[in-house]
C-alpha positions in Angstrom: 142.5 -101.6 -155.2 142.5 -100.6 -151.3 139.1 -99.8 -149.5 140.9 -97.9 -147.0 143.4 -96.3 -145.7 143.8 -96.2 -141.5 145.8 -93.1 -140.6 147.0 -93.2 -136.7 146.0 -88.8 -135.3 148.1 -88.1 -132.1 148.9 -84.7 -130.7 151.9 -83.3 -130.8 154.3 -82.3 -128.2 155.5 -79.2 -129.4 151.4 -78.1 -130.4 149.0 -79.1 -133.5 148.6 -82.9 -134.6 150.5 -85.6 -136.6 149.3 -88.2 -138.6 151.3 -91.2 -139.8 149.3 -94.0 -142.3 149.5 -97.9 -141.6 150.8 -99.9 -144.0 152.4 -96.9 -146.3 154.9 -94.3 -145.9 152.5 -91.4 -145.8 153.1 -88.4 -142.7 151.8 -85.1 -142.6 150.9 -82.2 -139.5 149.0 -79.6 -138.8 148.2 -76.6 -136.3 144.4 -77.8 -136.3 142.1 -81.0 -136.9 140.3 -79.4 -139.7 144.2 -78.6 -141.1 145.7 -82.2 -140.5 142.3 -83.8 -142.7 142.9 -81.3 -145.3 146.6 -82.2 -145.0 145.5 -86.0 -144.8 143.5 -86.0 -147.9 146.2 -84.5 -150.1 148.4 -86.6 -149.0 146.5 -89.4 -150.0 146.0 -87.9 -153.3 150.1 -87.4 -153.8 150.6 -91.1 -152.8 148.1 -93.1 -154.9 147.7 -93.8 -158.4 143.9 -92.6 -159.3 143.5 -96.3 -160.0 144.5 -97.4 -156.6 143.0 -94.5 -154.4 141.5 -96.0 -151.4 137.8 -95.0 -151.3 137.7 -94.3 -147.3 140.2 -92.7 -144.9 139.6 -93.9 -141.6 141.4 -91.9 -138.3 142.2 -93.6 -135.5 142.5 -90.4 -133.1 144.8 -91.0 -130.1 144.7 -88.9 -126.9 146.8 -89.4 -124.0 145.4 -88.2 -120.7 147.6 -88.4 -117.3 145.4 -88.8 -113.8 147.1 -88.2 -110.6 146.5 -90.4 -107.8 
């Protein structure tokens, strides 16, 4: 059984967020953080047999930022 599952959060160029899972072929998006976890967790749910559902989610949120010199 997995402990965890680590999903990678970035923002989306085109508005809202994505979400892709390392280590298994698991995607979703949203318009809205509280969206993408809802989003996340169902996924989870679809991808996992109830005997191998990891027991934490972990997001690893990423946020790029450009700074003009």
């Amino acid at each position: 059984m997995m402990n965890e599952v680590f999903f990678l959060v970035e923002e989306a160029i085109e508005g809202g967020y994505t979400a892709h899972a390392l280590g298994e072929p698991i995607f979703t998006e949203a318009e809205t953080l509280d969206e993408l976890k809802s989003e996340i967790r169902e996924a989870v749910h679809c991808h996992f047999e109830e005997d191998q559902m990891p027991k934490i989610i972990r997001l690893h949120m990423v946020k790029e930022e450009i700074l003009l010199v």
